[in-house]
PAGU-74592 format. One record per residue (C-alpha): y, z, x. Coordinates in steps of 0.001 Angstrom, whole numbers, padded with zeros to 6 digits, always signed. Each point is the difference from the previous one (the first is absolute). Last residue first. Example, Ala and Ser with C-alpha at 12.3 -4.5 7.8 and 13.67 -1.06 7.14 Angstrom:
REM residues 2
-001060+007140+013670 -003440+000660-001370 
This chain:
REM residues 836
-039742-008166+015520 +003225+001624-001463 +000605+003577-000238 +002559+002402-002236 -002027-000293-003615 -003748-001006-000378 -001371-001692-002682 -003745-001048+000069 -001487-002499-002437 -003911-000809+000013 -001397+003446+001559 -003934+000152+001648 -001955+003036+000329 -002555-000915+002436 -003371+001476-000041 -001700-003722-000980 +001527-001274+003068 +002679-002605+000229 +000750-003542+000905 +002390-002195-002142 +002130+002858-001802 +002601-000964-002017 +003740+000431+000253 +003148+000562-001865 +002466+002073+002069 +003407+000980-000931 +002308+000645+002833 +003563+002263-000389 +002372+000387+002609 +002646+002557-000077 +002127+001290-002839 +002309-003275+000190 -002845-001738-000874 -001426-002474+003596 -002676-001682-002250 -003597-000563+001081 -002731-001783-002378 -003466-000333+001329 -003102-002186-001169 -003426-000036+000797 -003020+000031+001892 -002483+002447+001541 -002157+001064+002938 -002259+002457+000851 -001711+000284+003476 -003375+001813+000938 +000032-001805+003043 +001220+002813+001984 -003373+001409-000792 -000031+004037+000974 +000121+001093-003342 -003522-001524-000469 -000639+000355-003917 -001971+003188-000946 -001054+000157-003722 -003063-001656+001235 -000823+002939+001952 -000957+001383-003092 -002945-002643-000933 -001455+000293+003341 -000334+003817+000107 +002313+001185+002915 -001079+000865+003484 +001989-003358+001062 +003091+001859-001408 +001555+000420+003844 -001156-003506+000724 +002923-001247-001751 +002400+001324+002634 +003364+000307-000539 +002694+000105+002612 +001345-002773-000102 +001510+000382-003701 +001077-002957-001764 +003547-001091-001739 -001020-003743-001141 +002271-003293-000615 +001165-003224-002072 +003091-000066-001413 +001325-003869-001930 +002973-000944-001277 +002161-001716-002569 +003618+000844+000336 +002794+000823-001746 +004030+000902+001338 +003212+001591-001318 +002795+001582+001893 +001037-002935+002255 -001855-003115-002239 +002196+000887-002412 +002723-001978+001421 -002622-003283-000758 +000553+001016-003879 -003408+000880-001745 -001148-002526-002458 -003369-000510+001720 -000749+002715+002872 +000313-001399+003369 -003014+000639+002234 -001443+002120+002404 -003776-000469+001282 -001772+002855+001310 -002830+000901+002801 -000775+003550-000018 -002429+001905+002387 -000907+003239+000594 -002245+001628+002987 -000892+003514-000032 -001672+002496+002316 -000219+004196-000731 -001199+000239-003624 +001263+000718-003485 -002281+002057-002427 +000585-001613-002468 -001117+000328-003984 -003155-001595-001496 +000565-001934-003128 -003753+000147-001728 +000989+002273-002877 +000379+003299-000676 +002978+000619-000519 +001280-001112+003268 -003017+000340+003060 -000649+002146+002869 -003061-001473+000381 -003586+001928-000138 -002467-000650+002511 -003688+002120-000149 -001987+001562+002496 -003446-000276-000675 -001321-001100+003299 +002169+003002+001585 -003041+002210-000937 +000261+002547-002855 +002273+002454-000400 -001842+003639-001324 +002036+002084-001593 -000841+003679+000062 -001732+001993-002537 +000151+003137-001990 -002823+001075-002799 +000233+003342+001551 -003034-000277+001491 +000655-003082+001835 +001171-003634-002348 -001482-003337+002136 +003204-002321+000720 +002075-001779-002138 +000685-003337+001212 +002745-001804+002090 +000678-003310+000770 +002456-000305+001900 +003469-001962-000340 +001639-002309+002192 +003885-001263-001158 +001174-003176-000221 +004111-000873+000849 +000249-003992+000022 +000745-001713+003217 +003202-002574-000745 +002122-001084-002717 +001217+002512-002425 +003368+001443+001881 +002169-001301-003591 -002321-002267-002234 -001392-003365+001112 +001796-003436-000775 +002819+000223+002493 -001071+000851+003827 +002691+002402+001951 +003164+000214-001595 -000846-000667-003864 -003042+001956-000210 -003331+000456+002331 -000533+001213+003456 -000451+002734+001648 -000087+001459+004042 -001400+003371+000800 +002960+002832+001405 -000407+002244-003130 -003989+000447+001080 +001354+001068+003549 -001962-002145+002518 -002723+001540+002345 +000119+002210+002702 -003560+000764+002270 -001548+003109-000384 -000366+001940+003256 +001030+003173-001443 +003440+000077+001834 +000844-003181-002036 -001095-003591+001415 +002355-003086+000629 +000870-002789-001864 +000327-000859-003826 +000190-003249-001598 +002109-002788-001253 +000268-003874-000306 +001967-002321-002217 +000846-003595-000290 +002317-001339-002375 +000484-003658-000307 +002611-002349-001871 +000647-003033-002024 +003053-002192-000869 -000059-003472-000970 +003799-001052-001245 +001289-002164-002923 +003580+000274-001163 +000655+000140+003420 +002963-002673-000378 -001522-002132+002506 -003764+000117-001058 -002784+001634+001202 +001554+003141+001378 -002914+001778+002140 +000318+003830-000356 -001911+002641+002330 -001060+003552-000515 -001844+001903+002411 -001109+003655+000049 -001626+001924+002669 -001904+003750+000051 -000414+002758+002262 -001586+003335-000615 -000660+002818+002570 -001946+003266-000557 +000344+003576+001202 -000021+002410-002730 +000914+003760+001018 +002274-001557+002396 -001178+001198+003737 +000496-004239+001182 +003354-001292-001765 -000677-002089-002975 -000106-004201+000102 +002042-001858-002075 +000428-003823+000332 +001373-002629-001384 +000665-003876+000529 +002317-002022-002427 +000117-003426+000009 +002394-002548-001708 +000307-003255-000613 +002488-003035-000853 +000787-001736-003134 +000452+001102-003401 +001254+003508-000442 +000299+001791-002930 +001991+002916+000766 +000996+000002+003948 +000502-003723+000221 -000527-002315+002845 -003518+001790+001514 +000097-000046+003432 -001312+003546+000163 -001581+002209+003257 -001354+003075-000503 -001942+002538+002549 -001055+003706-000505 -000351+003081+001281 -001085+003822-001158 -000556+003172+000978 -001328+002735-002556 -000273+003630+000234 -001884+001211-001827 -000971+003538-001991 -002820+000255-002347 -000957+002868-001979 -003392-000539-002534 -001143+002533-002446 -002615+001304-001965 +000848+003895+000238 -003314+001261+000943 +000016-001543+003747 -003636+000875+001115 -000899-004122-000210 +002902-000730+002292 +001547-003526-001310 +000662-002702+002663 -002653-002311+000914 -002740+000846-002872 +003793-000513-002437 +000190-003549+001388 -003323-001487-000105 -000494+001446-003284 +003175-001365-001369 -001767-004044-000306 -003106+001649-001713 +001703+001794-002389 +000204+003892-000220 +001045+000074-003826 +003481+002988+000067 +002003+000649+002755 +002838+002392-001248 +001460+000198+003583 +001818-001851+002231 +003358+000432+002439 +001193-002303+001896 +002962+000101+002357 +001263-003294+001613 +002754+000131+002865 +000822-003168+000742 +001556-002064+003573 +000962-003665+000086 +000202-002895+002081 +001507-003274-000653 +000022-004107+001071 +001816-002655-000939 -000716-003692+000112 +003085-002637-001628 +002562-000413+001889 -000929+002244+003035 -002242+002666+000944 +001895+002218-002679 -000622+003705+000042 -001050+002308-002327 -000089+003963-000205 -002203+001682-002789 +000565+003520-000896 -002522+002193-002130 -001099+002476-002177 -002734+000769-002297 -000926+003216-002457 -003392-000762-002073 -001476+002271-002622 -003580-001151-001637 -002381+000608-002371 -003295-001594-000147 -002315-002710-001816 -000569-003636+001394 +002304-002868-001209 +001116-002314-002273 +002048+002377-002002 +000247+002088-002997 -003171-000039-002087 -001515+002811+002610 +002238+001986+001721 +002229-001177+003169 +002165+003127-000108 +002835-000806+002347 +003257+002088+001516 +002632-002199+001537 +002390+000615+003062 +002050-002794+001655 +002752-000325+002816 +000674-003522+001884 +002254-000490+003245 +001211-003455+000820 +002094-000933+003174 +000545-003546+000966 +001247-001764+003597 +001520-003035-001103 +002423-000382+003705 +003232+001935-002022 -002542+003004-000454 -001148+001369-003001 -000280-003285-001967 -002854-000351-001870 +000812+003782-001716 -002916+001398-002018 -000140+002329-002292 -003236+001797-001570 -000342+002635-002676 -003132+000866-002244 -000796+002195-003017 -003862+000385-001230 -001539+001559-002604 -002838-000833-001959 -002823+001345-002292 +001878-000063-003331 +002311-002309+001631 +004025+000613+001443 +001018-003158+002854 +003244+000328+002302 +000675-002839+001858 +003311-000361+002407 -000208-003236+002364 +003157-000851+002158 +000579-003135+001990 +003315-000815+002150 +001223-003294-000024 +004058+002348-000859 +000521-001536-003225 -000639+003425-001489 -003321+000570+000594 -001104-004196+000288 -003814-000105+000378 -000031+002641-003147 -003089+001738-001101 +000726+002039-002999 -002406+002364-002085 -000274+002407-003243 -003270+000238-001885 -001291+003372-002131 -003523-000317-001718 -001762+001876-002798 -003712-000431+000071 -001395-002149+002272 -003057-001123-001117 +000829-000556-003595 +003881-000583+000227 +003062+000714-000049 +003145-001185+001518 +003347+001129+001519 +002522-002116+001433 +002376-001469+002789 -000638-002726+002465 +002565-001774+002749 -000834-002667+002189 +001832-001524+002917 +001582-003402+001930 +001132-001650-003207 +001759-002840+000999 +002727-001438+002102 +001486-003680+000325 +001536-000623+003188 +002680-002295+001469 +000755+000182+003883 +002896-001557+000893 +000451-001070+003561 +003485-000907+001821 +000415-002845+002071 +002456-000380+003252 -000248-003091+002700 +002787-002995-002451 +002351+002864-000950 +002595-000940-002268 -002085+000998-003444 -002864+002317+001075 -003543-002120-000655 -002118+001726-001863 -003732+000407+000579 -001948+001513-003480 -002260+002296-000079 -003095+000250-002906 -001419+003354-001589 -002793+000571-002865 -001281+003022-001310 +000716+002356+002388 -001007+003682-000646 -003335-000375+001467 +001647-000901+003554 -001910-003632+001221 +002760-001625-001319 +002348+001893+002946 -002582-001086+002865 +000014-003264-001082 +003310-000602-000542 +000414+001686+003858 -002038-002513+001041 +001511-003127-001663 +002939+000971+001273 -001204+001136+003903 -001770-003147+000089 +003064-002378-001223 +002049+001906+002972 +004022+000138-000097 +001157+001414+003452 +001527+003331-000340 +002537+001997-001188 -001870+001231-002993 -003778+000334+000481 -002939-001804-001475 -003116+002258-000050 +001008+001455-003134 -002352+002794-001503 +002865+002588+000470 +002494-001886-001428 -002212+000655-003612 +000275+003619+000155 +003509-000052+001356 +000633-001474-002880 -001153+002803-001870 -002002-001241-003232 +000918+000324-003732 +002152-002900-000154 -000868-002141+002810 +000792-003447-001421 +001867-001286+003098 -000141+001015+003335 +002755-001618+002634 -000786-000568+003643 +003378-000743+002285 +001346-001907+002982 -003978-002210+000612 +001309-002179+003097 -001154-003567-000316 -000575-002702+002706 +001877-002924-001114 -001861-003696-001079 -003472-000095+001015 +000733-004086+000207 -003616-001171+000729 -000726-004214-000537 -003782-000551+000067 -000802-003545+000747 -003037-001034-000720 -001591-003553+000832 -002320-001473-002793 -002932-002401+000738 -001481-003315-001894 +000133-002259+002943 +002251-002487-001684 +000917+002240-002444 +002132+002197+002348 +001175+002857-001469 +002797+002246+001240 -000194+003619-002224 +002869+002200+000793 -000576+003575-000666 +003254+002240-001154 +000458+003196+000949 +002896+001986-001176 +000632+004103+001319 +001495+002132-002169 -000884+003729+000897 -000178-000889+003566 -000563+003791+001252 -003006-000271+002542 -002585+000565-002760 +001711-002772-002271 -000698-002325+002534 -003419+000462+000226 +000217-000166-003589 +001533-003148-000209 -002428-000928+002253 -003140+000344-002230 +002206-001224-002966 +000130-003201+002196 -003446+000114+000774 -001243+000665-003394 +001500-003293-001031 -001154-001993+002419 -003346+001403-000304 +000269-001121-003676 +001357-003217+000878 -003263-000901+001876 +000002-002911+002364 -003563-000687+001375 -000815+001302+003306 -000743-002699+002540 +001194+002195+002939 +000725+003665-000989 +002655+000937-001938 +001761+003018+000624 +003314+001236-001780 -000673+003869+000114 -001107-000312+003855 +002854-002276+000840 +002424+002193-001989 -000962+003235+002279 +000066-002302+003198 +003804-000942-000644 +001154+003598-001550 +002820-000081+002489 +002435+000002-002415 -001223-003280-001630 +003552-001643-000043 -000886-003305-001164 -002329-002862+000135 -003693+000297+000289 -002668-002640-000003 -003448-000066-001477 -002074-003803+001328 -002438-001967-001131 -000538+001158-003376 -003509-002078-001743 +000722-001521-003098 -002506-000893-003188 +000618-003166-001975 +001955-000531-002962 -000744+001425-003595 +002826-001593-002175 -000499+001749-003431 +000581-000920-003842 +000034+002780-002245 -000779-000436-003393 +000425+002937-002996 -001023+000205-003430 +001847+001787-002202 -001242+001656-003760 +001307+001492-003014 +003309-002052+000134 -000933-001638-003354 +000425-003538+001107 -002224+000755+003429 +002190+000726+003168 -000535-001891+003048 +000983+001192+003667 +000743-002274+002769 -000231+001159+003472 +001141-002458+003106 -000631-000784+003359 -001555+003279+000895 -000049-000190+003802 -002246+000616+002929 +001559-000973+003259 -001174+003032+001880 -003370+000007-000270 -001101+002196+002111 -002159+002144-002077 +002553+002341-000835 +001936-002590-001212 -002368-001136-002334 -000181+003626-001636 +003633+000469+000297 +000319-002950-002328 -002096+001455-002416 +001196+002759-000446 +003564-001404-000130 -001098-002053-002748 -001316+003141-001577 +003603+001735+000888 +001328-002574-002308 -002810+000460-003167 +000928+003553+000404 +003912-000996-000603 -000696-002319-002907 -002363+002461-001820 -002490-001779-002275 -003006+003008-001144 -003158-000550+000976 -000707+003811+000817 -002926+001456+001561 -001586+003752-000472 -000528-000745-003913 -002593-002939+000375 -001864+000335-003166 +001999-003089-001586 -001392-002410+002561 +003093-000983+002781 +001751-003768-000430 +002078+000353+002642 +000865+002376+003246 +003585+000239+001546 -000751+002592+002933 -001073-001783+002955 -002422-000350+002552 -002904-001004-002392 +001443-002809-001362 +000043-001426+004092 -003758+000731+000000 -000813-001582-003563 +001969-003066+000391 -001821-000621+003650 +001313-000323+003184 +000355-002503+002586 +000459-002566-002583 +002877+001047-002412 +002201-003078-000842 +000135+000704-003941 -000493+004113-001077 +000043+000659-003779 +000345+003455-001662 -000930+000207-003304 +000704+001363-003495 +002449+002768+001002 +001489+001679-002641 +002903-000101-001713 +001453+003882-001002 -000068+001313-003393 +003936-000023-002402 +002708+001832+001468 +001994-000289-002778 +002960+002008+000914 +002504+001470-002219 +003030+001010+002089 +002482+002193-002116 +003609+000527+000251 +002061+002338-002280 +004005-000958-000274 +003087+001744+000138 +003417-000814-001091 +000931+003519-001651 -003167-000751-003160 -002990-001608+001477 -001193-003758+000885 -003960-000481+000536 -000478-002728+002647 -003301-001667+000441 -001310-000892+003183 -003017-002216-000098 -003000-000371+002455 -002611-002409-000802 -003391-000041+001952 -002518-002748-000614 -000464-000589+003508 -001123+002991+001184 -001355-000764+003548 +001801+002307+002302 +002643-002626+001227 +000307-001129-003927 +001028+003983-000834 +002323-000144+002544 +001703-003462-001487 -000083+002028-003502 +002335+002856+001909 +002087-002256+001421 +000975-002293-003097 +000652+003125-001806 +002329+001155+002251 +001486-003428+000776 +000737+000097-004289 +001096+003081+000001 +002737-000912+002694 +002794-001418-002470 -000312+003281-002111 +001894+002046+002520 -000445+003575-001519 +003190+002828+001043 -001828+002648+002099 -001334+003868-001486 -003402-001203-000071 -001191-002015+002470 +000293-004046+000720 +001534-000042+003232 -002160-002948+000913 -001854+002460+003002 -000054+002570-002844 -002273-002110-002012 -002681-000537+002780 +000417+003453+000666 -000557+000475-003832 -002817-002628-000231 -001882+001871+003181 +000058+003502-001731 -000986-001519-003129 -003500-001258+001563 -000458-003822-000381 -003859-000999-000535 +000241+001827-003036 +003757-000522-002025 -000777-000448-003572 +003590+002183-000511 +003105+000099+002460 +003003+002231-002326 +003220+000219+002000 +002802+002325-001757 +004075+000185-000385 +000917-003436+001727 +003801-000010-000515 +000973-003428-001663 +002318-002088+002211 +003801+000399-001089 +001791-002271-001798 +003634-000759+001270 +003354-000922-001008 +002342-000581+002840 +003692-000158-000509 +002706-001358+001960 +003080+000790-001010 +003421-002431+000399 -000157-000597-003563 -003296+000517-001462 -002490-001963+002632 -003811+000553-001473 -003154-000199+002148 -003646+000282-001125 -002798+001803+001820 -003634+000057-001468 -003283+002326+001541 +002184+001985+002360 -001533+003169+002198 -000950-002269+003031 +002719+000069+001978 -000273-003718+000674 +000661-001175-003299 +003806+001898+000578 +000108-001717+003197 -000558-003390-001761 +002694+000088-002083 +002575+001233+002424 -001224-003284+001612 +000379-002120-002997 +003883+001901-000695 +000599-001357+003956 -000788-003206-000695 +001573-000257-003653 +003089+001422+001383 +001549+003543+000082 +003389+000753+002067 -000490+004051+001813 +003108+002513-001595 -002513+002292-001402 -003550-000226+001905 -002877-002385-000028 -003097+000087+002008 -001787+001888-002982 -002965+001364+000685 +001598+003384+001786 +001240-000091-003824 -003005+000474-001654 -001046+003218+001988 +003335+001316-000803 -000290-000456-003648 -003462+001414+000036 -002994-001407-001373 -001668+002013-002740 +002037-001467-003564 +002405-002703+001591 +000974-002258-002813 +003516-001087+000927 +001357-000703+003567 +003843-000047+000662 +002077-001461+002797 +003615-000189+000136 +002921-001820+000838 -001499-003340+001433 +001800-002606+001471 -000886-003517-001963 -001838-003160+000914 -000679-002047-003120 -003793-000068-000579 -002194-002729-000530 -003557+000339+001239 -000289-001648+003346 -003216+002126+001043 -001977-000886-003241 -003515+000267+000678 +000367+003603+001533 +002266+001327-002437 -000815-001600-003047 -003456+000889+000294 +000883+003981+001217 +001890-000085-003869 +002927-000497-001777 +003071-000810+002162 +003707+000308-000389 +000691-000020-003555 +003600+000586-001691 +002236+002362-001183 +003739-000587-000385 +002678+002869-001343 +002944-001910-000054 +002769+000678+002803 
């Protein structure tokens, strides 16, 4: 037989538009493909419906055709009989090597490459060129819905060496339309500026309005005409409509103006709330949450919240997929609505098993042990949302959501996943410094909320100065007992030389040994309570200036024949205390509350008796529904004193190192470290030489206590008075956090700013002006009333707080608004392993 070669088909045209193509029916011998270069000859074959022996026709060569199109690695086919041999000869689609997306703003690449990978378009698979264009088309049709209407996106294809080709997106995104104007047509009851104000879509805003955007989004501008129908429909009237919407774009697509016609309708009363269903015997609860009383107008926002209301009621009882639907009846005629409130809780749902998620550091036992939900039993929407509150409120939890899934072939069994997101639960500083005041310095410190993933917190500081030493030790476990009964013990020793030029206080040397256990106990979800025993030893000496604020003290406890200058004291401290917390985060928070209640008091035959209790509240008002905004403020109150008298009748007073301060980044920004508060004076004689004897000797004569004179303990010099400290305080911060520009919205988890104001005074109840009343006029002067509570300071300014991975870190810039001309004020503070 002659050798005979001829052409079958050509192309994926000829083959689908040409199903009767002429072919002679033959019995094919053998199969062959030519110009495979990465497809496999196997893979190509499980394409083929055609096998050795099997008769060939046009239809069934078409639909071999086809298959081969449909694997998607072919960008031409053609089919050649030679003999009794069928032979395909293919091309194969390009291999897409790289994927280049450039001009791309409003689009971030992460989103373009899912987008991408959703079309199989990634690197590594063959290129289908047919479905650039639709790309393309898509992308410039999202670019209309948010207003950019001179957007072009083109796909260019770059071909490479091996059957390979480059791709690159250019976009052209081009600036957004704005919005010229907003028209309303049929609005009566209300006018164009009250319903404009509802929503977000605003037009034709001056150029210094930077807060507000006028910006065409097709999506906002939809939820706006939801706004505004929920507004009319909370009012009762329920056959409010917007007929139509047209929306006009000038010639050079720089500008839209929209018109929306609405149908306003008359206001309804509801007549009657009816239920249908299974309502598991929660008849009377449902009543209450869907109650209308007579002649109430229909509001489809209590409608709404009633139906979440009970799908939470539900949930609670262990419907985790309950469905109710309200049924509105109107009757025009007499302008009510009827309700009908179909309940189908579906099956009650048993929780089998609770999975944690994202936990890489932390126990899971850790986290199980703040669930309320248990396994085995009845699914409960409170106990979830509880126990995610209780686990976010854990400082090493950044974020954490559950999720309710259904078990496949079981219609009353769920599992829960619990995803979480940790953080940085600790701080950690190393390093040595130098410097004026303090000389040669030695640093080295963790606190850690999270000691070893087990929730348990440990605190190791060891600080080296020129004049300082001090090493402390404290570990606390929240979770002694299965029930939340903690343990904490705490170890410290320092030894102190407050000279002068080195700190903000008085003048004398002291060594200080403490110890102590705290127990606490929870009350319930969110109060505990705790008790605690210390053992304090202090030990001072060195006393250098007697200032007026130490006098008080040292007349009370020093012996005047005791030659070695020195002060022992030994207490023993008892202590108790009250928190409670609904706070929804543990770091950053920003809703919810929290008080905390102290008190110390020591044991009765301590060589200082004295008691000290002091409050602190913080709360945090989210003012928006992402909590990018949020009002926070908070309150510290303080009181201490001594009680009691000593053998010698003399009554106790407070232990100088027990006085409250204030000032710097934790307490009241603006005002130097432990500056604010009574100032440290001193009251010196007068004294004269006296008439010389025989011996041309003589004694000192000190004159009258009218010419006393006041000198302040002040800094170089000048007017800035240092602090004493005192034994009441009250503290106050209000504070508004907001997003930072430019930052990402994850940020917002380790990173926050806020403007704020502290306002505040640290005063002393137990001085008396009318002690200096014997003074000369002009000296008692330089007295202020240490007494006043009213004294306050107060200041304004910035803050910075960022969750580092060595700890957090706050930088302060703040100014003060009230102060006193003794005050040593600071502008930036920085402060390393707190947050405000």
């Amino acid at each position: 037989m002659s050798f005979k070669k001829s052409l079958i088909a050509g192309a994926i045209g000829l083959a689908l538009l040409s199903p009767a193509y002429a072919v002679d029916e033959f019995v094919i011998d053998d199969i062959q493909v030519k110009g495979l270069q990465r497809v496999a000859l196997g893979a190509t074959l499980t394409y083929i419906p055609l096998q050795t022996g099997d008769k060939v026709n046009s239809f069934r060569l078409t639909q071999t055709i086809k298959s081969l199109f449909s694997s998607g690695h072919f960008e031409a086919i053609e089919a050649y009989r030679n003999g009794d041999s069928l032979i395909f000869k293919v091309q194969e689609r390009p291999t897409i090597s790289e994927i280049t997306l450039e001009g791309n703003d409003d689009l971030k690449d992460e989103q373009l490459t899912e987008n991408l990978d959703q079309q199989n378009i990634k690197v590594g698979e063959p290129l289908d060129k047919t479905i650039l264009s639709n790309i393309e088309k898509g992308l410039e049709d999202f670019y209309q819905s948010i207003g950019k209407y001179n957007a072009n996106v083109e796909a260019l294809v770059t071909y490479l060496p091996r059957n390979r080709v480059k791709l690159t997106f250019n976009f052209t995104e081009g600036e957004p339309a704005r919005l010229k104007q907003i028209n309303l047509v049929g609005n009566e009851l209300f006018s164009d500026d009250v319903l404009l104000s509802k929503i977000e879509s605003q037009a034709d805003l001056p150029w210094w309005d930077f807060f507000t955007n006028d910006r065409y989004q097709k999506q906002t501008l939809q939820g706006d005409m939801e706004t505004i129908e929920s507004f009319y429909k909370d009012k009762g009237y329920i056959r409010f409509s917007i007929d139509s919407t047209q929306v006009a774009l000038t010639p050079d697509k720089e500008q839209i103006y929209v018109t929306m016609n609405v149908e306003e309708g008359e206001t309804y009363t509801v007549s009657n709330v009816e239920f249908v269903g299974d309502l598991v015997n929660q008849d009377e609860v449902f009543k209450r949450i869907m109650y209308f009383p007579e002649g109430a107008l229909y509001n489809a926002a209590k409608v709404t919240a009633a139906e979440e209301a009970m799908k939470k009621s539900l949930g609670n009882w262990g419907y985790a997929f309950p469905e109710i639907r309200t049924i509105p009846e109107i009757d025009d005629e007499n302008r009510e609505v009827s309700l009908t409130v179909s309940v189908n809780p579906g099956k009650r749902m048993n929780v089998r098993r609770i999975l944690i998620e994202g936990n890489d550091i932390t126990d899971d036992e850790v986290i199980r042990r703040e669930l309320r939900q248990m396994e085995s039993a009845w699914l409960s929407s409170y106990m979830l949302e509880l126990s995610k509150a209780r686990i976010a409120r854990l400082p090493y939890v950044e974020s954490v959501e559950f999720e309710t899934v259904r078990l496949p072939g079981s219609d009353d069994q769920v599992d829960i996943v619990f995803s979480l997101k940790e953080q940085s639960s600790g701080s950690f500083n190393a390093g040595v410094g130098y410097g004026d005041a303090t000389g040669l310095s030695l640093q080295a410190g963790v606190q850690e909320s999270n000691f070893l993933g087990t929730g348990n917190t440990l605190a190791f500081k060891v600080n080296t100065y020129s004049y300082a030493k001090s090493a402390s030790i404290s570990y606390t476990d929240p979770y002694f007992t299965i029930d939340g009964v903690s343990l904490g013990g705490s170890l410290g020793y320092s030894e102190i030389n407050y000279g002068e030029g080195r700190s903000n206080t008085e003048e004398y040397d002291v060594i200080r040994v403490n110890a102590g256990i705290e127990v606490g106990y929870p009350i319930n979800e969110t109060n505990r309570i705790s008790y605690g025993i210390a053992y304090a030893h202090n030990e001072l000496s060195g006393f250098g200036t007697r200032y007026e604020h130490q006098k008080a003290f040292f007349n009370v406890y020093q012996d005047p024949y005791d030659t070695d200058n020195k002060l022992i004291f030994d207490n023993f401290e008892l202590s108790a205390g009250w928190f409670r917390s609904t706070l929804n985060k543990g770091l950053f928070p920003t809703d919810g509350s929290q008080q905390r209640l102290n008190g110390e008091i020591t044991v009765p035959g301590s060589d200082n008796e004295y008691f000290k209790i002091d409050f602190d509240n913080k709360y945090y008002l989210p003012l928006d529904r992402k909590h990018n905004w949020v009002f926070t403020s908070r309150l510290r109150l303080g009181y201490a004193n001594g009680y009691g008298k000593l053998d010698n009748g003399n009554e106790h007073v407070l232990p100088i190192w027990e006085y409250f301060r204030a000032g710097g980044q934790s307490t009241m920004r603006g005002f130097e470290n432990n500056s604010v508060g009574p100032k440290m004076f001193q009251r010196i004689p007068t004294v004269v030489e006296g008439i010389p004897d025989e011996n041309g000797q003589s004694d000192p004569i000190f004159l009258g206590p009218e010419f006393d004179t006041i000198r302040k303990y002040t800094t170089g010099g000048g007017t800035v008075a240092r602090s004493s400290g005192g034994n009441a305080q009250a503290l106050g911060t209000i504070e508004l956090i907001f997003p930072l520009p430019f930052v990402e919205e994850e940020a917002s988890t380790s990173f926050r700013t806020s403007l704020f104001v502290d306002a505040g005074n640290v005063w002393d109840t137990e001085f008396s002006l009318s002690r200096y009343e014997d003074l000369a006029a002009s000296e008692l002067e330089k007295i202020d009333d240490y007494s006043d509570p009213e004294r306050f300071r107060a200041s304004a300014g910035l803050s910075m707080q960022w969750i580092s991975p060595m700890g957090p870190i706050v930088f302060s810039f703040s100014k003060p608004l009230k102060k006193y001309y003794d005050d040593d004020t600071k502008f930036f503070s920085f402060n390393v392993g707190t947050t405000f």
